[in-house]
mmCIF file as gemmi writes it, N, C-alpha and C atoms, coordinates in Angstrom:
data_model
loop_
_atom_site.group_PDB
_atom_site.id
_atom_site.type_symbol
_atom_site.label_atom_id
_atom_site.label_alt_id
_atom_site.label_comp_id
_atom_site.label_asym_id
_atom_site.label_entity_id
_atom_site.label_seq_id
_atom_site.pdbx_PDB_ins_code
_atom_site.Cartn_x
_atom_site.Cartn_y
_atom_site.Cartn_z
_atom_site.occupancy
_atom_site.B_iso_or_equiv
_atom_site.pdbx_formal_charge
_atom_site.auth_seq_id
_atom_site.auth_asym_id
_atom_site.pdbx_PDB_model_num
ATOM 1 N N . UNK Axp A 1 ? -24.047 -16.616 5.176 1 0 ? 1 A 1
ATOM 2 C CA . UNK Axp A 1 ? -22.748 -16.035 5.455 1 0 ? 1 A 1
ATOM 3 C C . UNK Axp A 1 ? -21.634 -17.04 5.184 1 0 ? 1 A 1
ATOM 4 N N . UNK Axp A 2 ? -21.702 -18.425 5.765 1 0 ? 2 A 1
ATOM 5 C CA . UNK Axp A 2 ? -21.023 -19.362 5.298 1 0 ? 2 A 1
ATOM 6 C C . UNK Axp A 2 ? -20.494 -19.414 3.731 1 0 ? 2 A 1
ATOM 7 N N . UNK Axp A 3 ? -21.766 -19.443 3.105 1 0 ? 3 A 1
ATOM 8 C CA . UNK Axp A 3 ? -21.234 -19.414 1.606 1 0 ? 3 A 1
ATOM 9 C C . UNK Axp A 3 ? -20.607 -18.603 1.112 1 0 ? 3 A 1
ATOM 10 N N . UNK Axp A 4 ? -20.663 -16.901 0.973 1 0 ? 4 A 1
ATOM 11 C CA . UNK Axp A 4 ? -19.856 -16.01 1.081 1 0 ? 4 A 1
ATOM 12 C C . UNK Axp A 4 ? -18.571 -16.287 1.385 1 0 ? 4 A 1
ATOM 13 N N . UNK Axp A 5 ? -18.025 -16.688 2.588 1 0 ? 5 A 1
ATOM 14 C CA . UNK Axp A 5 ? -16.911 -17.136 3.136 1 0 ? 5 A 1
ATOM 15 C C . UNK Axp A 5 ? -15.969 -17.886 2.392 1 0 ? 5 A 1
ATOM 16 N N . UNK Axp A 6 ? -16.802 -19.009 2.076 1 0 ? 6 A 1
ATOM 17 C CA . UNK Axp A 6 ? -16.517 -19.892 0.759 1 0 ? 6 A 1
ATOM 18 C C . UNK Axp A 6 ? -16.332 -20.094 -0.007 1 0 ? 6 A 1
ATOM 19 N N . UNK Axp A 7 ? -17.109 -18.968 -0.624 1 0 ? 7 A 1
ATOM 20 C CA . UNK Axp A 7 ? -16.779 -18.645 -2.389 1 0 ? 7 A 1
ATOM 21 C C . UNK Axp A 7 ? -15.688 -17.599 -2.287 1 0 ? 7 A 1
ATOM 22 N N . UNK Axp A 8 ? -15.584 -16.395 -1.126 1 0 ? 8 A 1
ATOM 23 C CA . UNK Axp A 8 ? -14.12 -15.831 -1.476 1 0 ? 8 A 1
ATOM 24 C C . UNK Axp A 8 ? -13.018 -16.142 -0.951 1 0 ? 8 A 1
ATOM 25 N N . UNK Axp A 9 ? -12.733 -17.224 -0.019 1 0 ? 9 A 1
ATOM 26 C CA . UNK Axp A 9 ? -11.896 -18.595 -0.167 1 0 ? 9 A 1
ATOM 27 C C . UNK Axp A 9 ? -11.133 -19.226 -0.94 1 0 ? 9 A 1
ATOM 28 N N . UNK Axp A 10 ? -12.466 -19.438 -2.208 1 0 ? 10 A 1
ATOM 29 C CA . UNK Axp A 10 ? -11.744 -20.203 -3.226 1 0 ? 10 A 1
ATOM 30 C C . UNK Axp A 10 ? -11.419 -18.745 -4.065 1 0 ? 10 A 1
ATOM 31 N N . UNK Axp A 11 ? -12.082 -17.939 -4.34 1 0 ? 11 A 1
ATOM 32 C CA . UNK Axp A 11 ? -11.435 -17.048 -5.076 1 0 ? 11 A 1
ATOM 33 C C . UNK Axp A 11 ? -10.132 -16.812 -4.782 1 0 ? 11 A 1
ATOM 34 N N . UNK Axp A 12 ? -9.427 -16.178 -3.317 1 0 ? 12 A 1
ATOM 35 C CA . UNK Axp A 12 ? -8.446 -16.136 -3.013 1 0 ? 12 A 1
ATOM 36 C C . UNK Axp A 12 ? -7.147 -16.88 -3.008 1 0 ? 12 A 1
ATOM 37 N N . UNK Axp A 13 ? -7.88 -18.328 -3.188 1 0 ? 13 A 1
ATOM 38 C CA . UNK Axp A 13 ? -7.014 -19.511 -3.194 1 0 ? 13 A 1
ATOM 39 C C . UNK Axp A 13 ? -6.333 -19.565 -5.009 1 0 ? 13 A 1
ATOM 40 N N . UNK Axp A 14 ? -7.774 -19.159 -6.034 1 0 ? 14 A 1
ATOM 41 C CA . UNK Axp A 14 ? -7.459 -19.167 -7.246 1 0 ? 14 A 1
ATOM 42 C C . UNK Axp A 14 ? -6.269 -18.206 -7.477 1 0 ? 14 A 1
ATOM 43 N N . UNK Axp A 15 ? -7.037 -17.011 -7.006 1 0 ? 15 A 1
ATOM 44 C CA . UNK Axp A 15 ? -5.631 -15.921 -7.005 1 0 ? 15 A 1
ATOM 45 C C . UNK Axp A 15 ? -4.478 -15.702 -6.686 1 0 ? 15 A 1
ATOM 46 N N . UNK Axp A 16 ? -4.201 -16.245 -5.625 1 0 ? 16 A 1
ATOM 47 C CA . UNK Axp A 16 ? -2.821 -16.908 -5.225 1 0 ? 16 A 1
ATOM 48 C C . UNK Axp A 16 ? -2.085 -17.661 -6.263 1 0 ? 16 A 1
ATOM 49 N N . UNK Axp A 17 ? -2.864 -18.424 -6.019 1 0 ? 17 A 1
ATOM 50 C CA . UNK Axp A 17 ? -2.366 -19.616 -7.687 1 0 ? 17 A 1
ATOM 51 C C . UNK Axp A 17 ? -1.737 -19.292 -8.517 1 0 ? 17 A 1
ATOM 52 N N . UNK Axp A 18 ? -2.887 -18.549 -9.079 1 0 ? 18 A 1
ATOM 53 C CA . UNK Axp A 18 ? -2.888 -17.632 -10.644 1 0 ? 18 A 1
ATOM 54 C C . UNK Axp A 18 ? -1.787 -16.699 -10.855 1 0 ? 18 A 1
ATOM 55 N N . UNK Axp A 19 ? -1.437 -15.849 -9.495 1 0 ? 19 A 1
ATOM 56 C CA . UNK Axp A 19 ? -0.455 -14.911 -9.319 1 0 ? 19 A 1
ATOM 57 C C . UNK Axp A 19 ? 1.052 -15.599 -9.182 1 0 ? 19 A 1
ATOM 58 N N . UNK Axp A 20 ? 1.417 -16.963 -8.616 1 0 ? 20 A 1
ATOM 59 C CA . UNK Axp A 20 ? 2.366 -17.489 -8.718 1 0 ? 20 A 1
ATOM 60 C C . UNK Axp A 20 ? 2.659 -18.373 -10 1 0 ? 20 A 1
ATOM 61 N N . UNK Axp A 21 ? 1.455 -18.661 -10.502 1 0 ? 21 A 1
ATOM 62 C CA . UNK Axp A 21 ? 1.932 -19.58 -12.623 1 0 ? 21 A 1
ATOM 63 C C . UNK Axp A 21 ? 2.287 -18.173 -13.049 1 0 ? 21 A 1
ATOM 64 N N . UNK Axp A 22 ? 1.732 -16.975 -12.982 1 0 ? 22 A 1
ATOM 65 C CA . UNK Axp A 22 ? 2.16 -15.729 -13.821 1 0 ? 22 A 1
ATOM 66 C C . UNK Axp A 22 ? 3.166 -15.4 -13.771 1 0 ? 22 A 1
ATOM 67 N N . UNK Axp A 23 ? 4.306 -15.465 -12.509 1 0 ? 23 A 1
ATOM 68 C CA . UNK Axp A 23 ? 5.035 -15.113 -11.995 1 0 ? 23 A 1
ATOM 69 C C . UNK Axp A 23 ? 6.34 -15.918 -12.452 1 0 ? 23 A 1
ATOM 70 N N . UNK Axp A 24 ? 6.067 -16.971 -12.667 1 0 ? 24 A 1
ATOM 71 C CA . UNK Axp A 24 ? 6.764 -18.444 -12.483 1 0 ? 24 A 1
ATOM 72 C C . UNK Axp A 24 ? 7.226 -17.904 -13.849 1 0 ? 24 A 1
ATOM 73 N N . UNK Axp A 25 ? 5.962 -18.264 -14.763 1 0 ? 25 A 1
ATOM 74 C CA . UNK Axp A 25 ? 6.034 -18.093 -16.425 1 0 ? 25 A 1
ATOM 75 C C . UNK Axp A 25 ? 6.768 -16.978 -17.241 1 0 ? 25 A 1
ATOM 76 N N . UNK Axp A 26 ? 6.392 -15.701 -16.669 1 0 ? 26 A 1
ATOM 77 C CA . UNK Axp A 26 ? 7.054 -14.581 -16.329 1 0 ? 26 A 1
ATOM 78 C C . UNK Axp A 26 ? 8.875 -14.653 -16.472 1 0 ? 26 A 1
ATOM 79 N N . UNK Axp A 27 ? 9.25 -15.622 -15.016 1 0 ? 27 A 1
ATOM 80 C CA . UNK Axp A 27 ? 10.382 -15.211 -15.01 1 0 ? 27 A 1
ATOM 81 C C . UNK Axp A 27 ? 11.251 -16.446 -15.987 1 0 ? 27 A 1
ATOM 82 N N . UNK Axp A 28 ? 10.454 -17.41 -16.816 1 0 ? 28 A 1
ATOM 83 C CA . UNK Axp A 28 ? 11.378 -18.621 -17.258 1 0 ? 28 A 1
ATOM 84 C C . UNK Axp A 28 ? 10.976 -17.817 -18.651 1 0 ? 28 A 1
ATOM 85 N N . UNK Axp A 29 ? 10.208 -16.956 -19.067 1 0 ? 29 A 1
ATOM 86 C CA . UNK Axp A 29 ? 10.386 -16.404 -20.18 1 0 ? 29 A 1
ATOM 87 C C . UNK Axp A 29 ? 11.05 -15.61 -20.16 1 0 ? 29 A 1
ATOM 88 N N . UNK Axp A 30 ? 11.837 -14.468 -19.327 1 0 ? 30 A 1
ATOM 89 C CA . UNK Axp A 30 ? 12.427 -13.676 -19.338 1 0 ? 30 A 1
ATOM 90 C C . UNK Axp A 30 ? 13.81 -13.982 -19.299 1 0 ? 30 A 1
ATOM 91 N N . UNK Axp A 31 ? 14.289 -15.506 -18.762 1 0 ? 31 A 1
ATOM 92 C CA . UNK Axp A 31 ? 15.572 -16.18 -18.656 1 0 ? 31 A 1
ATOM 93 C C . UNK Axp A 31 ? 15.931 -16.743 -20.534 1 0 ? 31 A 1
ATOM 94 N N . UNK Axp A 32 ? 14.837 -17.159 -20.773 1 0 ? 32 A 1
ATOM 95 C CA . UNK Axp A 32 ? 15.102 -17.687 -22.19 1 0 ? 32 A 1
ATOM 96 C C . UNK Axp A 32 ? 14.771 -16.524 -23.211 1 0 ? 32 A 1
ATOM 97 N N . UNK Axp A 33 ? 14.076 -15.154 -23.485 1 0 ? 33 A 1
ATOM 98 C CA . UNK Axp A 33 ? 13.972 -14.241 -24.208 1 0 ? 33 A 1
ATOM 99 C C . UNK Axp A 33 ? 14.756 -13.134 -23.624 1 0 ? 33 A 1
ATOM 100 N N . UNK Axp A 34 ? 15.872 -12.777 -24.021 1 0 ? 34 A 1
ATOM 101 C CA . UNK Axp A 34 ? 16.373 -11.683 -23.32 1 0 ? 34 A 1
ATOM 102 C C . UNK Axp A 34 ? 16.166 -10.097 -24.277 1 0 ? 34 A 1
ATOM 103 N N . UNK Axp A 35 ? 15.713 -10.704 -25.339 1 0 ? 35 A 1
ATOM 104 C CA . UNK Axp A 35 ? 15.149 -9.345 -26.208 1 0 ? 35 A 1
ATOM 105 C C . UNK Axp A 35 ? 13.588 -8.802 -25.633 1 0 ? 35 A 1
ATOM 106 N N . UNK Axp A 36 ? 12.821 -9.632 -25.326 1 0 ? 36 A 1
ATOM 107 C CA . UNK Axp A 36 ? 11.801 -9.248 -24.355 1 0 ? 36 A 1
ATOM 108 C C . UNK Axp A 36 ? 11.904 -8.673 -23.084 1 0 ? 36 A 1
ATOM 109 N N . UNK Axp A 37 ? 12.728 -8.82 -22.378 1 0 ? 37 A 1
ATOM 110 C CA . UNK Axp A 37 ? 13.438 -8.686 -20.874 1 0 ? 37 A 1
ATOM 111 C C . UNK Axp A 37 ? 12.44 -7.401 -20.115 1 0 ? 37 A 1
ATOM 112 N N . UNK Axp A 38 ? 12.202 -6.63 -21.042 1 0 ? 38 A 1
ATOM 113 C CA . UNK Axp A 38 ? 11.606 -5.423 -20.225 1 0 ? 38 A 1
ATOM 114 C C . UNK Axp A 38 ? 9.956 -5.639 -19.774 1 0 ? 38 A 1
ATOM 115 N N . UNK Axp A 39 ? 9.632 -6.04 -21.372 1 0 ? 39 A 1
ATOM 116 C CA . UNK Axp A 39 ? 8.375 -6.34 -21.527 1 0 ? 39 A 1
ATOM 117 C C . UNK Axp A 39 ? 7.488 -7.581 -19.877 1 0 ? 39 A 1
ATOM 118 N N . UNK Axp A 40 ? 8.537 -8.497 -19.904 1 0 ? 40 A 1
ATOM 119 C CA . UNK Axp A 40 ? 8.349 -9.368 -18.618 1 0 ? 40 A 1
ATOM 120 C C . UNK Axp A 40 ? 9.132 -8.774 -17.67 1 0 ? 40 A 1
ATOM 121 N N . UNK Axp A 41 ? 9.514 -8.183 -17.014 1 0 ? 41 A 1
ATOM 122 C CA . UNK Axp A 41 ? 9.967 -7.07 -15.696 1 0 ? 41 A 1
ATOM 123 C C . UNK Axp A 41 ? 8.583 -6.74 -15.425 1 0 ? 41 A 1
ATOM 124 N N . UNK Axp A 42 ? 8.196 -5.596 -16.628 1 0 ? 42 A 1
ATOM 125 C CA . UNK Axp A 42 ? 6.808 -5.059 -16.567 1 0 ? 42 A 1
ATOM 126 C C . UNK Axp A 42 ? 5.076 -5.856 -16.003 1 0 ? 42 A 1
ATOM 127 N N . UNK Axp A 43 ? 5.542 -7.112 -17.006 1 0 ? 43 A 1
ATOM 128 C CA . UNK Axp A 43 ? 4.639 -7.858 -16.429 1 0 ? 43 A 1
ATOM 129 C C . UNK Axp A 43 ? 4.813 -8.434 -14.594 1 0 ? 43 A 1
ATOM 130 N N . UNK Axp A 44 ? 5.787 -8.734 -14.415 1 0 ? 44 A 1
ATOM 131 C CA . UNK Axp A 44 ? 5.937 -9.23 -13.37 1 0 ? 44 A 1
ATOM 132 C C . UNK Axp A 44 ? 5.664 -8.278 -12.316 1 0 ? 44 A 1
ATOM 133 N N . UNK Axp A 45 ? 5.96 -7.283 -12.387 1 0 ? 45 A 1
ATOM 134 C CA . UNK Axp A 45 ? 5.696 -5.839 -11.465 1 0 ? 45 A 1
ATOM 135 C C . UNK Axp A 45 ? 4.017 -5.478 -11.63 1 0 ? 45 A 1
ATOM 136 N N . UNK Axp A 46 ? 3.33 -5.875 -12.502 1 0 ? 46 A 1
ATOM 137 C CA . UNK Axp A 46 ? 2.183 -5.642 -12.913 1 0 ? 46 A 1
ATOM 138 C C . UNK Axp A 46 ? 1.301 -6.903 -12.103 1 0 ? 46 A 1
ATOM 139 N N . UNK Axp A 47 ? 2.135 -7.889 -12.341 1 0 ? 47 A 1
ATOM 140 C CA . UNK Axp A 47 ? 1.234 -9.141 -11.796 1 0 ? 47 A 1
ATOM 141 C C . UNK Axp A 47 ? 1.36 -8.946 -10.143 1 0 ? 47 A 1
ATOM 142 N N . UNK Axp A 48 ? 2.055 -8.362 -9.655 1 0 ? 48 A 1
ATOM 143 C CA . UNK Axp A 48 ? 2.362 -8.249 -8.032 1 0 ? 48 A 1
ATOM 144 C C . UNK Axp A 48 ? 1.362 -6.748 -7.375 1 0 ? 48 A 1
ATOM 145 N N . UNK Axp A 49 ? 0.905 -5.802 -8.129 1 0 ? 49 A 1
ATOM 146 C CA . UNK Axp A 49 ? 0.294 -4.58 -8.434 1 0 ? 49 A 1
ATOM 147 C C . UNK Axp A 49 ? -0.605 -5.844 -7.586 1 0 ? 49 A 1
ATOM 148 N N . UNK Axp A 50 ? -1.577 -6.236 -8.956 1 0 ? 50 A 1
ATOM 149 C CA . UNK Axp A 50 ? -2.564 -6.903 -8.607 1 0 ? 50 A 1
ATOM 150 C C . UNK Axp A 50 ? -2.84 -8.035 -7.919 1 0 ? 50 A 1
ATOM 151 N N . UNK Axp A 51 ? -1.519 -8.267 -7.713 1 0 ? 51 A 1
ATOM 152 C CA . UNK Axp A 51 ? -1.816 -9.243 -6.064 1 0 ? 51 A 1
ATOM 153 C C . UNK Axp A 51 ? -2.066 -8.867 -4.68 1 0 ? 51 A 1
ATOM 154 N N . UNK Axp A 52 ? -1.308 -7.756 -4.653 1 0 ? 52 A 1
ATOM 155 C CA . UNK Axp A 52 ? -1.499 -6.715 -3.744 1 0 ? 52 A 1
ATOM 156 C C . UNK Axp A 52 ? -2.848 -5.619 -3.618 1 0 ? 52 A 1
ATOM 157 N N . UNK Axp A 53 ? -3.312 -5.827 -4.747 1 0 ? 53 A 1
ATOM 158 C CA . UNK Axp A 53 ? -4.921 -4.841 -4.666 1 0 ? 53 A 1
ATOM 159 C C . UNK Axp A 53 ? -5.84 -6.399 -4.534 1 0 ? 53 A 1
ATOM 160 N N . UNK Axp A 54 ? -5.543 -7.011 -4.556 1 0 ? 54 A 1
ATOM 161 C CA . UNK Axp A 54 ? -6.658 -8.524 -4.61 1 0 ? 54 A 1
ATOM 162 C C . UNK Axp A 54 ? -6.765 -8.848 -3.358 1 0 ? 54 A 1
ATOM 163 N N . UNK Axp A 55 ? -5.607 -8.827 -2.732 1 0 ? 55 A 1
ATOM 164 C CA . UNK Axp A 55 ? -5.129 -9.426 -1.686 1 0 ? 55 A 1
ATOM 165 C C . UNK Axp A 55 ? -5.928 -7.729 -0.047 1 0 ? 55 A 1
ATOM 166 N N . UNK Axp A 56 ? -5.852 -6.964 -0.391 1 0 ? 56 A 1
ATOM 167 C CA . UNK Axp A 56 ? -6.726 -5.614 -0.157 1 0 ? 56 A 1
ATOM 168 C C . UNK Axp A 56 ? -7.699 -5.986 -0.381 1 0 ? 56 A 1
ATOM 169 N N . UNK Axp A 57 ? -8.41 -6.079 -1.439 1 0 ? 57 A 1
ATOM 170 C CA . UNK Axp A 57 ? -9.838 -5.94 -0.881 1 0 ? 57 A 1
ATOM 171 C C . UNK Axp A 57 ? -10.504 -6.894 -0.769 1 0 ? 57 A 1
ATOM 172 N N . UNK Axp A 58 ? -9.831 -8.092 -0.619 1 0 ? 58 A 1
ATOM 173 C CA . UNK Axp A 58 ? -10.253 -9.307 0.44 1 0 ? 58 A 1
ATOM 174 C C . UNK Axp A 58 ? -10.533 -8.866 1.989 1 0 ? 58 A 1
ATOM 175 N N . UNK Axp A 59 ? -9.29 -8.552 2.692 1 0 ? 59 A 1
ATOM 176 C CA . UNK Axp A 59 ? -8.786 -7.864 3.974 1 0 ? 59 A 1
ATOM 177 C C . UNK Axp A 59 ? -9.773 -6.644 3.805 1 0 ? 59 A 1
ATOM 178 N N . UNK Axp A 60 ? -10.333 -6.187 2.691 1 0 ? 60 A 1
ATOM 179 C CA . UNK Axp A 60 ? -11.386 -4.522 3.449 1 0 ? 60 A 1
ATOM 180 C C . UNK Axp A 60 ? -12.486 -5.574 3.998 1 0 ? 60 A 1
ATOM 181 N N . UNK Axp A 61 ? -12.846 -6.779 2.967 1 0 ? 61 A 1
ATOM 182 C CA . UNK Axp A 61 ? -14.421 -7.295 3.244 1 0 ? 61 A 1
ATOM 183 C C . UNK Axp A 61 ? -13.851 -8.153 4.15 1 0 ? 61 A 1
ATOM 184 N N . UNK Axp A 62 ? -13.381 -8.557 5.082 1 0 ? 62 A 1
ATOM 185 C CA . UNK Axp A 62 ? -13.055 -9.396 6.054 1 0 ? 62 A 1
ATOM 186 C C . UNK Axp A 62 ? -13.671 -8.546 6.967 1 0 ? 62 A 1
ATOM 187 N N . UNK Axp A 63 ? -13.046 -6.655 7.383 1 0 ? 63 A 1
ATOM 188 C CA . UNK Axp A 63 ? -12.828 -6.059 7.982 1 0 ? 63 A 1
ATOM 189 C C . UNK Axp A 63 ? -14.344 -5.753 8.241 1 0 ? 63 A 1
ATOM 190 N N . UNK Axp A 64 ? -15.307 -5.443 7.036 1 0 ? 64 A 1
ATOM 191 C CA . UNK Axp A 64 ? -16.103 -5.123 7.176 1 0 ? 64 A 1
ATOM 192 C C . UNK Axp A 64 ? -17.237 -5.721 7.436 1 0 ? 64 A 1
ATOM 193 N N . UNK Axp A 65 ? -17.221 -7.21 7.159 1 0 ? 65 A 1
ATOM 194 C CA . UNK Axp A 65 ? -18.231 -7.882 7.614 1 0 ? 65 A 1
ATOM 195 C C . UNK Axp A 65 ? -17.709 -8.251 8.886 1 0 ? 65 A 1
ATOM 196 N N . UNK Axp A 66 ? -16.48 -7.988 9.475 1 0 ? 66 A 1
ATOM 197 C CA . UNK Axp A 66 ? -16.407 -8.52 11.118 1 0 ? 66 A 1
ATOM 198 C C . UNK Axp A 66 ? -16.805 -6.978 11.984 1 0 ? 66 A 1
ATOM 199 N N . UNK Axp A 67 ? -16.539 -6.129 11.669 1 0 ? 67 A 1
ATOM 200 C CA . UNK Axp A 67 ? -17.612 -4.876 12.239 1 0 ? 67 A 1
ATOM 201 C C . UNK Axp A 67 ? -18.474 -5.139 12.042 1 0 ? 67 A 1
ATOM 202 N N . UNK Axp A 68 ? -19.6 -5.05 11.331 1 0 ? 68 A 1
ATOM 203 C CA . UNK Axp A 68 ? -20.963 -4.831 11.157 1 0 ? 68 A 1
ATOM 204 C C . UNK Axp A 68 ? -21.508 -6.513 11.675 1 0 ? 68 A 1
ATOM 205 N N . UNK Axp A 69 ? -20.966 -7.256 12.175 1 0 ? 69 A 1
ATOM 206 C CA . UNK Axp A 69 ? -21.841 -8.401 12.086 1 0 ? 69 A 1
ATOM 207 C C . UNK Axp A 69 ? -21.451 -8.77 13.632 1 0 ? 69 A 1
């Protein structure tokens, strides 16, 4: 169970990460390309989608291995 714990830990930790360089990158391309502008809106709204479903079904398996166990 420990390890479990551990490995989606670091997953979560990656994802965090990952979701703030996207974000970051996102918005310093959208400051310097303003003919792109939509294209990175899109992304950025897209990259937060999936921070928010990542960030869910972490919190379901939290939920569910603290019931059942």
């Amino acid at each position: 169970m420990n390890l479990i714990d551990g490995i989606s830990n670091t997953v979560i930790i990656l994802i965090r990460a990952g979701a703030v360089c996207r974000i970051a990158y996102c918005f310093l391309r959208l400051v310097t390309t303003e003919d792109e502008a939509a294209q990175y809106k899109k992304r950025i709204r897209n990259t937060f989608i999936f921070y928010i479903l990542a960030e869910s079904a972490f919190i379901l398996k939290d939920i569910f291995l603290n019931y059942y166990s």
